[in-house]
N, C-alpha and C positions, 0 to 999 in steps of 0.2 A: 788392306794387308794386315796380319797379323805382328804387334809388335816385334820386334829384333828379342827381346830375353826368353818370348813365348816359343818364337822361332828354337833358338838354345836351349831352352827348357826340352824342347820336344825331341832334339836330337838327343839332347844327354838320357833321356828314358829310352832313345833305340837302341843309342851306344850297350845301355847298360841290360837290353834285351837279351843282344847279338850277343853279349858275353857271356849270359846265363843261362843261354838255347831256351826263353820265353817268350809269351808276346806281353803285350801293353793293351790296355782297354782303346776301345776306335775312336780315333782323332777326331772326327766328326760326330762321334756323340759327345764330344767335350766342349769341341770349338765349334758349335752348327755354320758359324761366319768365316771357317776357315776355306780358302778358295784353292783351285787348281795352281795358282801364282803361289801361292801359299806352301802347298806341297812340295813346286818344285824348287821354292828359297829353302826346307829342309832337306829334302836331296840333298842341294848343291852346297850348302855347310856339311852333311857327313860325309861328302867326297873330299871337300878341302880339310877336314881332319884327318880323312886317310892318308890322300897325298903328305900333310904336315907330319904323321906321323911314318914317313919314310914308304908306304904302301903307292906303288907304280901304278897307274893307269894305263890301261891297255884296249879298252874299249867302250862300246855300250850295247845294251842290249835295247829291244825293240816288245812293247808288248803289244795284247790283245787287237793285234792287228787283222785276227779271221774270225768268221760267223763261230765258229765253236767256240772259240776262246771266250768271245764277248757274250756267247749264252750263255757258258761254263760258270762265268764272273758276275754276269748281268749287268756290264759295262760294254760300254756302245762307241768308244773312241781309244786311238792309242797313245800309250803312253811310252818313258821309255828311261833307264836306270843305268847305271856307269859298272865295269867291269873293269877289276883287279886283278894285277898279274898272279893273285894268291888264289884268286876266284879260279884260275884253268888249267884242267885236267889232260893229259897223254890219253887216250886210245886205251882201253885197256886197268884202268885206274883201281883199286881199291879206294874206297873213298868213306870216313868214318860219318857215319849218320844220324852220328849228337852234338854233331859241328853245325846244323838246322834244325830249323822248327816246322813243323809241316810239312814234311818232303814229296814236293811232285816233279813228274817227267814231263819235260815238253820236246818236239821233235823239231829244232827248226836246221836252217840253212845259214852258215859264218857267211861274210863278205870280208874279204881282206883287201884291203883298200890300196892301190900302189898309188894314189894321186891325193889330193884335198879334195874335198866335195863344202864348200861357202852356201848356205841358202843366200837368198829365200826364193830362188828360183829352181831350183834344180831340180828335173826330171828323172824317170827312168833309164834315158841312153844318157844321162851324164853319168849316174850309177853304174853302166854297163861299162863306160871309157872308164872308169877311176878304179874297178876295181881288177885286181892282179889274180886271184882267184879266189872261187866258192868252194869250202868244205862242210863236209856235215858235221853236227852239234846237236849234242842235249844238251838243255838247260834244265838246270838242278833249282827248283822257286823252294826257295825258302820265307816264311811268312814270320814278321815279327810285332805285328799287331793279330790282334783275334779276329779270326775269319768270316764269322758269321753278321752279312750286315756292311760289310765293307762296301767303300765307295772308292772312286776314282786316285779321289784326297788321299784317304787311306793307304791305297797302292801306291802310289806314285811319292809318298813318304814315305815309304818302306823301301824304298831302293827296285821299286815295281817287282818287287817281290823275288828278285836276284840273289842267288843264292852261289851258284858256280855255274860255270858249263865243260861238256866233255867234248873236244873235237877227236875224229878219228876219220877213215873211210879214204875216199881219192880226191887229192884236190883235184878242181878243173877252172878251168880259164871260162868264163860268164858267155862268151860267145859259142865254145864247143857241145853244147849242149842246151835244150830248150829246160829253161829253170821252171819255168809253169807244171813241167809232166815230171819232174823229181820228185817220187814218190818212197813211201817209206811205210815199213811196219813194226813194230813195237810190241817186245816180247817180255816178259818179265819172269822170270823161273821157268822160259821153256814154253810160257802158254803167251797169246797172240793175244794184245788188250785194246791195244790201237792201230789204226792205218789213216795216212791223210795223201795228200797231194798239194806240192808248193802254193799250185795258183789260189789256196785257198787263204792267203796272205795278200789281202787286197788284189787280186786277177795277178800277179806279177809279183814276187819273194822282193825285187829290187823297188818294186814302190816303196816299202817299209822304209827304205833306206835313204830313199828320198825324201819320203814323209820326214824322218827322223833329223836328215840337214836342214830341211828348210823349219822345223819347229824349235833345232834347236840354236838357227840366228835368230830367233824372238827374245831368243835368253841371252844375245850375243854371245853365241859359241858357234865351233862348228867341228867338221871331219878332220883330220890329219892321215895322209898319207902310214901305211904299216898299223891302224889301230884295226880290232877284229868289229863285226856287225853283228849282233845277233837278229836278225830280221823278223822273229817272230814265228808261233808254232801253228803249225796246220794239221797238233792234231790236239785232242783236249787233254789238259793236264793229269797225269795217273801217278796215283799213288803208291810209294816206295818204303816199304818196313825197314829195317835193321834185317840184314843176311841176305835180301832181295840180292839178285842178279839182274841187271836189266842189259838186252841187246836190240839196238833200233837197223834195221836192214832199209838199204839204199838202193838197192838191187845194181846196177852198173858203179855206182858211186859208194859201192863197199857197206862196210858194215861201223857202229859206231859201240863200245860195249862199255860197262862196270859194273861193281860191285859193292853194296853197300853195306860196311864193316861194324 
Protein backbone atom coordinates (compact mmCIF):
# COMPACT_ATOMS: atom_id res chain seq x y z
CA UNK A 1 0.00 0.00 0.00
CA UNK A 2 0.90 3.36 -0.72
CA UNK A 3 1.70 5.39 2.32
CA UNK A 4 -1.45 7.51 3.97
CA UNK A 5 0.41 11.41 3.10
CA UNK A 6 1.11 9.76 -0.64
CA UNK A 7 -2.55 8.81 -0.53
CA UNK A 8 -3.38 12.88 0.58
CA UNK A 9 -0.80 14.20 -1.66
CA UNK A 10 -2.59 12.52 -4.50
CA UNK A 11 -6.01 13.66 -3.69
CA UNK A 12 -5.08 17.15 -2.88
CA UNK A 13 -3.56 17.27 -6.84
CA UNK A 14 -7.19 16.02 -7.98
CA UNK A 15 -8.88 18.34 -5.59
CA UNK A 16 -7.07 21.08 -7.15
CA UNK A 17 -7.65 19.50 -10.88
CA UNK A 18 -11.53 19.50 -10.54
CA UNK A 19 -11.20 23.20 -9.57
CA UNK A 20 -9.11 24.33 -12.43
CA UNK A 21 -10.97 22.02 -15.20
CA UNK A 22 -7.16 20.26 -15.82
CA UNK A 23 -5.63 16.99 -15.54
CA UNK A 24 -2.67 15.88 -13.54
CA UNK A 25 0.25 13.80 -15.16
CA UNK A 26 -0.80 9.59 -14.72
CA UNK A 27 -0.41 8.09 -11.32
CA UNK A 28 1.13 5.23 -12.61
CA UNK A 29 3.87 6.83 -14.34
CA UNK A 30 4.79 8.18 -10.85
CA UNK A 31 3.85 5.44 -8.49
CA UNK A 32 4.64 2.11 -10.98
CA UNK A 33 3.82 0.21 -7.06
CA UNK A 34 0.69 2.01 -6.89
CA UNK A 35 -2.06 -1.00 -6.78
CA UNK A 36 -5.94 -1.10 -7.50
CA UNK A 37 -6.35 -1.07 -3.35
CA UNK A 38 -4.44 1.94 -3.74
CA UNK A 39 -6.66 3.75 -6.15
CA UNK A 40 -9.61 2.95 -4.36
CA UNK A 41 -8.02 4.36 -0.68
CA UNK A 42 -7.88 7.76 -3.06
CA UNK A 43 -11.40 7.51 -4.24
CA UNK A 44 -12.79 6.84 -0.88
CA UNK A 45 -10.64 9.99 0.92
CA UNK A 46 -12.13 12.39 -2.00
CA UNK A 47 -15.59 11.22 -1.21
CA UNK A 48 -15.09 11.51 2.53
CA UNK A 49 -13.99 15.28 1.81
CA UNK A 50 -17.03 15.72 -0.15
CA UNK A 51 -19.30 14.35 2.17
CA UNK A 52 -16.96 16.58 5.05
CA UNK A 53 -17.55 19.36 2.91
CA UNK A 54 -21.45 19.37 3.30
CA UNK A 55 -21.61 17.61 -0.67
CA UNK A 56 -24.74 14.70 -0.28
CA UNK A 57 -24.24 11.21 -1.66
CA UNK A 58 -26.58 9.86 -3.76
CA UNK A 59 -25.20 7.15 -5.54
CA UNK A 60 -22.48 5.33 -7.49
CA UNK A 61 -21.77 4.71 -10.78
CA UNK A 62 -20.51 1.37 -12.41
CA UNK A 63 -17.79 1.48 -15.18
CA UNK A 64 -16.25 -0.42 -18.03
CA UNK A 65 -18.48 -3.15 -17.50
CA UNK A 66 -19.11 -3.99 -21.68
CA UNK A 67 -16.72 -5.21 -24.50
CA UNK A 68 -16.76 -1.60 -25.97
CA UNK A 69 -16.16 0.25 -23.17
CA UNK A 70 -13.16 -2.00 -22.07
CA UNK A 71 -11.82 -1.84 -26.00
CA UNK A 72 -12.58 1.91 -25.89
CA UNK A 73 -10.19 2.21 -22.58
CA UNK A 74 -8.06 -0.95 -23.13
CA UNK A 75 -9.05 -2.12 -19.63
CA UNK A 76 -10.55 -5.53 -19.14
CA UNK A 77 -12.35 -5.30 -15.68
CA UNK A 78 -14.80 -2.95 -13.73
CA UNK A 79 -14.44 -0.55 -11.78
CA UNK A 80 -16.84 1.79 -10.04
CA UNK A 81 -16.98 5.76 -8.57
CA UNK A 82 -19.51 7.63 -6.06
CA UNK A 83 -22.18 10.09 -7.18
CA UNK A 84 -23.19 13.61 -5.79
CA UNK A 85 -26.48 15.00 -5.39
CA UNK A 86 -24.62 18.14 -7.40
CA UNK A 87 -23.40 15.49 -9.95
CA UNK A 88 -27.43 15.08 -11.28
CA UNK A 89 -29.06 16.50 -13.91
CA UNK A 90 -33.46 16.86 -14.79
CA UNK A 91 -34.25 15.72 -18.28
CA UNK A 92 -33.74 18.42 -20.39
CA UNK A 93 -30.72 20.25 -18.64
CA UNK A 94 -28.48 22.98 -20.08
CA UNK A 95 -25.46 21.98 -18.54
CA UNK A 96 -21.97 24.38 -18.67
CA UNK A 97 -19.08 22.45 -20.36
CA UNK A 98 -15.91 24.08 -18.56
CA UNK A 99 -17.42 22.48 -15.43
CA UNK A 100 -15.19 19.18 -17.14
CA UNK A 101 -12.16 18.01 -18.59
CA UNK A 102 -12.63 15.66 -21.45
CA UNK A 103 -16.20 15.57 -21.91
CA UNK A 104 -17.87 12.12 -23.12
CA UNK A 105 -21.31 10.53 -23.42
CA UNK A 106 -22.10 7.32 -22.22
CA UNK A 107 -25.58 5.52 -22.53
CA UNK A 108 -26.35 3.51 -19.54
CA UNK A 109 -29.48 2.36 -17.49
CA UNK A 110 -30.15 4.05 -13.48
CA UNK A 111 -31.09 1.33 -10.87
CA UNK A 112 -33.10 2.87 -8.17
CA UNK A 113 -32.71 0.86 -5.36
CA UNK A 114 -36.01 0.50 -2.96
CA UNK A 115 -34.18 -2.24 -0.67
CA UNK A 116 -30.22 -2.67 0.61
CA UNK A 117 -28.30 -4.83 -1.63
CA UNK A 118 -25.08 -6.33 1.42
CA UNK A 119 -22.41 -8.41 -0.83
CA UNK A 120 -20.68 -10.57 -1.11
CA UNK A 121 -23.17 -12.80 -2.27
CA UNK A 122 -25.56 -11.03 -4.13
CA UNK A 123 -26.93 -12.08 -7.56
CA UNK A 124 -28.85 -10.82 -10.27
CA UNK A 125 -32.49 -11.67 -8.87
CA UNK A 126 -31.36 -10.08 -5.66
CA UNK A 127 -30.83 -6.97 -7.91
CA UNK A 128 -34.06 -7.46 -9.54
CA UNK A 129 -36.02 -7.80 -5.74
CA UNK A 130 -34.18 -4.61 -4.36
CA UNK A 131 -34.65 -2.37 -7.07
CA UNK A 132 -38.00 0.05 -7.09
CA UNK A 133 -37.33 0.99 -10.73
CA UNK A 134 -34.99 1.46 -14.00
CA UNK A 135 -34.61 4.77 -15.75
CA UNK A 136 -32.49 5.93 -18.52
CA UNK A 137 -29.09 8.02 -18.04
CA UNK A 138 -26.22 9.52 -19.54
CA UNK A 139 -23.29 9.79 -17.83
CA UNK A 140 -21.16 12.88 -18.43
CA UNK A 141 -16.96 11.17 -17.95
CA UNK A 142 -15.11 13.83 -17.11
CA UNK A 143 -11.33 12.89 -16.95
CA UNK A 144 -8.84 14.69 -14.57
CA UNK A 145 -5.67 12.99 -15.11
CA UNK A 146 -4.34 12.79 -18.88
CA UNK A 147 -5.72 10.28 -21.07
CA UNK A 148 -3.21 8.93 -22.92
CA UNK A 149 -1.69 5.72 -21.35
CA UNK A 150 -4.14 5.53 -18.51
CA UNK A 151 -4.56 2.38 -16.49
CA UNK A 152 -7.14 0.87 -14.22
CA UNK A 153 -5.18 2.75 -11.17
CA UNK A 154 -5.52 5.91 -12.99
CA UNK A 155 -9.47 5.63 -13.57
CA UNK A 156 -10.52 4.35 -10.52
CA UNK A 157 -8.63 7.49 -8.77
CA UNK A 158 -10.16 9.75 -10.88
CA UNK A 159 -13.61 9.16 -9.48
CA UNK A 160 -13.69 6.20 -12.64
CA UNK A 161 -13.88 9.24 -14.53
CA UNK A 162 -17.44 10.54 -13.18
CA UNK A 163 -18.35 13.49 -14.13
CA UNK A 164 -22.39 14.02 -13.76
CA UNK A 165 -25.29 12.01 -15.18
CA UNK A 166 -28.56 13.09 -16.84
CA UNK A 167 -31.59 10.90 -16.03
CA UNK A 168 -34.83 11.51 -18.24
CA UNK A 169 -37.21 9.07 -20.39
CA UNK A 170 -39.99 6.42 -18.47
CA UNK A 171 -39.26 4.89 -15.29
CA UNK A 172 -40.33 1.20 -15.20
CA UNK A 173 -40.29 -1.40 -12.53
CA UNK A 174 -37.17 -4.14 -13.52
CA UNK A 175 -39.67 -7.02 -13.97
CA UNK A 176 -42.07 -5.15 -16.72
CA UNK A 177 -39.82 -5.21 -19.18
CA UNK A 178 -36.79 -7.48 -20.51
CA UNK A 179 -33.63 -4.94 -19.52
CA UNK A 180 -31.24 -7.11 -21.81
CA UNK A 181 -33.23 -5.75 -25.20
CA UNK A 182 -33.30 -1.87 -23.84
CA UNK A 183 -31.81 -0.36 -26.60
CA UNK A 184 -30.76 3.09 -27.31
CA UNK A 185 -29.45 5.48 -29.86
CA UNK A 186 -27.34 8.55 -29.60
CA UNK A 187 -27.61 11.48 -31.46
CA UNK A 188 -25.65 14.69 -31.13
CA UNK A 189 -26.68 17.87 -33.17
CA UNK A 190 -29.29 15.91 -34.96
CA UNK A 191 -26.83 13.29 -36.56
CA UNK A 192 -26.80 9.43 -35.10
CA UNK A 193 -23.16 8.54 -33.48
CA UNK A 194 -23.88 5.64 -31.34
CA UNK A 195 -26.37 2.68 -30.74
CA UNK A 196 -26.03 -0.21 -28.14
CA UNK A 197 -28.26 -2.72 -26.51
CA UNK A 198 -28.39 -3.19 -22.41
CA UNK A 199 -27.21 -6.95 -22.64
CA UNK A 200 -23.94 -5.58 -23.57
CA UNK A 201 -23.17 -4.84 -19.83
CA UNK A 202 -22.06 -8.03 -18.79
CA UNK A 203 -25.34 -10.43 -20.56
CA UNK A 204 -27.65 -8.59 -18.04
CA UNK A 205 -27.51 -4.32 -17.04
CA UNK A 206 -28.29 -5.83 -13.21
CA UNK A 207 -25.07 -7.89 -13.20
CA UNK A 208 -23.14 -4.55 -12.93
CA UNK A 209 -25.08 -3.89 -9.99
CA UNK A 210 -24.33 -6.96 -8.56
CA UNK A 211 -20.90 -6.93 -9.34
CA UNK A 212 -20.68 -3.53 -7.90
CA UNK A 213 -22.38 -4.97 -4.10
CA UNK A 214 -20.37 -7.65 -3.77
CA UNK A 215 -16.91 -5.76 -4.68
CA UNK A 216 -17.93 -3.09 -2.81
CA UNK A 217 -18.25 -5.40 0.79
CA UNK A 218 -14.41 -5.99 -0.02
CA UNK A 219 -14.00 -2.26 0.99
CA UNK A 220 -16.74 -2.88 3.66
CA UNK A 221 -19.31 -0.88 2.22
CA UNK A 222 -22.34 -1.69 0.57
CA UNK A 223 -26.02 -0.44 -1.18
CA UNK A 224 -28.56 1.58 0.69
CA UNK A 225 -31.98 1.55 -0.23
CA UNK A 226 -33.16 5.07 -2.45
CA UNK A 227 -29.27 5.61 -3.81
CA UNK A 228 -29.32 5.79 -7.96
CA UNK A 229 -26.83 2.79 -9.91
CA UNK A 230 -25.31 3.81 -12.74
CA UNK A 231 -24.87 0.27 -14.24
CA UNK A 232 -22.61 1.06 -16.95
CA UNK A 233 -22.59 2.07 -20.84
CA UNK A 234 -23.42 -0.25 -23.69
CA UNK A 235 -22.44 2.02 -26.03
CA UNK A 236 -18.70 3.70 -26.39
CA UNK A 237 -17.95 6.87 -25.00
CA UNK A 238 -18.66 10.08 -27.64
CA UNK A 239 -17.42 13.14 -27.62
CA UNK A 240 -19.15 16.43 -26.50
CA UNK A 241 -17.93 20.19 -27.60
CA UNK A 242 -19.06 23.36 -25.99
CA UNK A 243 -22.82 24.23 -27.78
CA UNK A 244 -23.28 20.28 -28.64
CA UNK A 245 -26.80 19.19 -28.09
CA UNK A 246 -26.94 15.60 -27.23
CA UNK A 247 -30.34 13.45 -27.41
CA UNK A 248 -30.04 9.54 -26.46
CA UNK A 249 -33.57 7.63 -27.80
CA UNK A 250 -34.95 4.71 -25.70
CA UNK A 251 -37.45 3.78 -28.05
CA UNK A 252 -40.46 2.51 -25.45
CA UNK A 253 -38.44 3.95 -22.47
CA UNK A 254 -38.47 7.68 -23.85
CA UNK A 255 -36.09 9.81 -24.83
CA UNK A 256 -33.09 11.28 -22.34
CA UNK A 257 -31.68 14.97 -23.77
CA UNK A 258 -29.10 18.13 -23.18
CA UNK A 259 -27.16 20.71 -23.84
CA UNK A 260 -23.86 21.68 -23.43
CA UNK A 261 -23.50 25.65 -22.59
Amino acid sequence: MLPKDTITAIVDELAEAEQARSTIALLTARYPEMTIEDSYAVQNEWRRRGIEAGRKPVGRKIGLTSKVMQAATGITEPDYGAIFADMVYENGSVIEHSRFSNVRIEVELAFVLGADLTGPDVTVFDVMAATDYVIPALEILSSRIEMAGRTIVDTISDNAAMGAMVYGGNPVKPHEIDLRWVSALLYRNETIEESGVAAAVLNHPANGVAWLANKLSQHGDSLAAGEIILAGSFTRPMWVEQGDTVLCDYADLGTVTCRFS
